[in-house]
Phi, psi and omega in degrees: 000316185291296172314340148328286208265022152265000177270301179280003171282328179289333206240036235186289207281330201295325220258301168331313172261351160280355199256342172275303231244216158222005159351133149061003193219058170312285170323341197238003186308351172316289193306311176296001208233310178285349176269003196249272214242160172282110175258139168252098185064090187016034159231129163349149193253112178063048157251000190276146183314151183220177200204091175287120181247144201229210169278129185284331187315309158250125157223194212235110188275126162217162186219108174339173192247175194268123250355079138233199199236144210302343191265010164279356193237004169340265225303323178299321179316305181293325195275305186314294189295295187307339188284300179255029166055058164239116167346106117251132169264115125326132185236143159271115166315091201336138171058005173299152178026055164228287194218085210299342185282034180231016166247002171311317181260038169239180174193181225260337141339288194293331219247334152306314163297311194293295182318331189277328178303300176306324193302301202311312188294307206277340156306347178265354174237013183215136196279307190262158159212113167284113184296154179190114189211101158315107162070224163331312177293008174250316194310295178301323183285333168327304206270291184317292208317332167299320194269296222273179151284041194264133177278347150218185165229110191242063161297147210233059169104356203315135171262130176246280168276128167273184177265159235274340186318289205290324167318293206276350154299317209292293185314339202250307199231021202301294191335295188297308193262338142088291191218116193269110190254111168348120172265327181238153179285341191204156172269092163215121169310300172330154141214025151303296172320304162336309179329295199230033148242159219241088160220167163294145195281313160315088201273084182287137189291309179300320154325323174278285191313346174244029193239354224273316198298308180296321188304306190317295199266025152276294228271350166269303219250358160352289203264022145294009203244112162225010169273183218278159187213130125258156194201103166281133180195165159230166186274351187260355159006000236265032146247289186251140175304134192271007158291333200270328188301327188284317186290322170300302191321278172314309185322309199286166162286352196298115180314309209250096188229162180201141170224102184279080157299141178246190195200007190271323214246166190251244173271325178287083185294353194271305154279008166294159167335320209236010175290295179321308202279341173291307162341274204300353146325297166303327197279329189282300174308323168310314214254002190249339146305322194274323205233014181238000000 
């Protein structure tokens, strides 16, 4: 009897994790994201980097979160380009809207290089560049802010630390479960806000786990950091720890810093509960840098 039922508890955690994870199922990270969405020339449909065009005197970069797509950053983009009549670029992320195998081998390494790239090119026609960077897109834009010459900063939910559940996937089993199967498409309280965003349904494990060396050495070179910062996160989190925001926060050098907590939103703060206000923050903090 005992050995039964250690036989079906096993056969249990075996079925349980197949029905989660991507154990045994490499071949198939695929298959939810292409029967889930519509593609045009092999990318997601209104997933591709956009561009708003303004006054060059500042502008403005921003960068999405790891698998979703620049179009989650629309609506700031547009409140951004109507306040100060300015360039924004939105980047798409290498394997971004495309597929989940095609961010496998990649890590923030890689998404780095492309964004340090990107940054450069928009230096040769814009005297100023403001940063805006969500979840991954926060880590990296942390890191230009270290590197680059960026004249403000804005993080959005930025990861560094995960919550302590997902530390112990990424960290224990990436190799093994490979992938992670979505049960809801976004950490969105809303779930209105669901309707039209555009992420992989399939969550890969391995990037993150092959990003750990960049997070360390973001989070060592912190207090290289001395423009102006904002830093949006919420206590309702269930992706990234509201440690890394708190940690960004203390670390840097920056004279001019604000670090805004909610309690509404869950991780997508641009579309969350805490949207309006996250928004109208970025708008404020600028303008109270440009006009007091």
């Amino acid at each position: 009897m005992i050995f039964l039922l250690i036989f079906i508890g096993l056969l249990v955690i075996i079925i349980s994790l197949f029905v989660k994870t991507g154990i045994m199922q490499t071949s198939s990270i695929d298959e939810r994201d292409l029967s889930r969405w519509e593609y045009e020339e092999n990318t997601i449909n209104n997933s591709n980097k956009f561009v708003i065009q303004g006054s060059n005197e500042t502008c403005w970069y921003l960068i999405h979160g790891y698998t979703e797509t620049p179009d989650s950053m629309r609506e700031l983009a547009q409140k951004i380009n109507e306040e100060f009549n300015e360039t924004v670029f939105a980047t798409r992320l290498n394997g971004h809207g495309e597929v989940p195998s095609h961010i496998l081998n990649l890590s923030l390494n890689e998404w780095y290089s492309q964004t340090s790239g990107e940054f450069d090119e928009l230096k040769i026609n814009c005297k100023k560049i403001n940063v805006v960077g969500f979840s991954f897109g926060g880590t990296l834009a942390t890191r230009l802010s270290e590197e680059k010459k960026v004249e403000h900063s804005f993080l959005l939910a930025p990861y560094l630390f995960p919550r302590f559940n997902t530390e112990i996937l990424i960290n224990s089993f990436s190799n093994t479960f490979v992938y992670f199967k979505k049960s809801e498409l976004a950490n969105l309280n809303n779930e209105e806000s669901t309707k039209n965003y555009i992420a992989y349904w399939n969550f890969p494990l391995i990037p993150i786990q092959n990003s750990e060396n960049f997070f360390q050495e973001t989070i060592k070179n912190l207090k290289t950091i001395k423009n102006p910062i904002l830093i949006q996160h919420s206590t309702g989190d269930t992706t990234s720890s509201i440690k890394s925001s708190k940690v960004i926060y203390a670390e840097i050098s920056s004279e001019i810093k604000e670090l805004k907590i909610y309690n509404k939103s869950n991780h997508i703060l641009l579309l969350d509960y805490d949207k309006n206000e996250t928004i109208n923050s970025i708008i404020e903090f600028e303008k109270k840098l440009r006009f007091n």
